[in-house]
Structures are given as structure tokens and as C-alpha cells.
N, C-alpha and C positions, 0 to 999 in steps of 0.2 A: 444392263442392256446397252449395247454399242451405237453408235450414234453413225449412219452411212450419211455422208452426204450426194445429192445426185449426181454430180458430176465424177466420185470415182466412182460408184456404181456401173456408170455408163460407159467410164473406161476399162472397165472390170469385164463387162460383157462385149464389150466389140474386143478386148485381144481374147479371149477365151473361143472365139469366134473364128479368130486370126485375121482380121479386116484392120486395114493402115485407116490413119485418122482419114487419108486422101477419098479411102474408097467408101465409109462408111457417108464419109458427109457427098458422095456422090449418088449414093443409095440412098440417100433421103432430101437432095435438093437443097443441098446448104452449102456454102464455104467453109474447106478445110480450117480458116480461123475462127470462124463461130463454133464450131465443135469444139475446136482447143479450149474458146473461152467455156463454151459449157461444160466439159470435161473439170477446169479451172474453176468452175462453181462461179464467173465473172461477168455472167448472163443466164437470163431468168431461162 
């Protein structure tokens, strides 16, 4: 069994989606660099 971590996961479904890091962390109230870090598995 393969091991996902969350952060590709996350970036696995917002481009399947075709959503930039810009618009995704705008659709959820965040900062384009806190999605990067959680994409980056660099925050919880």
C-alpha cells in the first residue's frame, strides 16, 4: 500500500480541477503561500 501524503493529495485535486494555487487559496480564505506550504506538507 502506497503512502499519500496530504499535501500532494491536495495538489493532485485542485490541478485535476485546473484551479492555480492563487485561486484555490482564494476559494477557501487563505494565502497563496499557506497552500504552497500545505501542498509542501510544511504546515499542519
Amino acid at each position: 500500500m502506497s503512502k499519500t501524503y496530504a499535501g500532494a493529495r491536495l495538489r493532485r485535486l485542485r490541478e485535476e480541477r485546473g484551479l492555480s494555487q492563487a485561486e484555490l487559496a482564494r476559494m477557501l480564505a487563505i494565502s497563496p503561500s499557506y497552500l504552497n506550504q500545505m501542498e509542501h506538507d510544511s504546515r499542519p
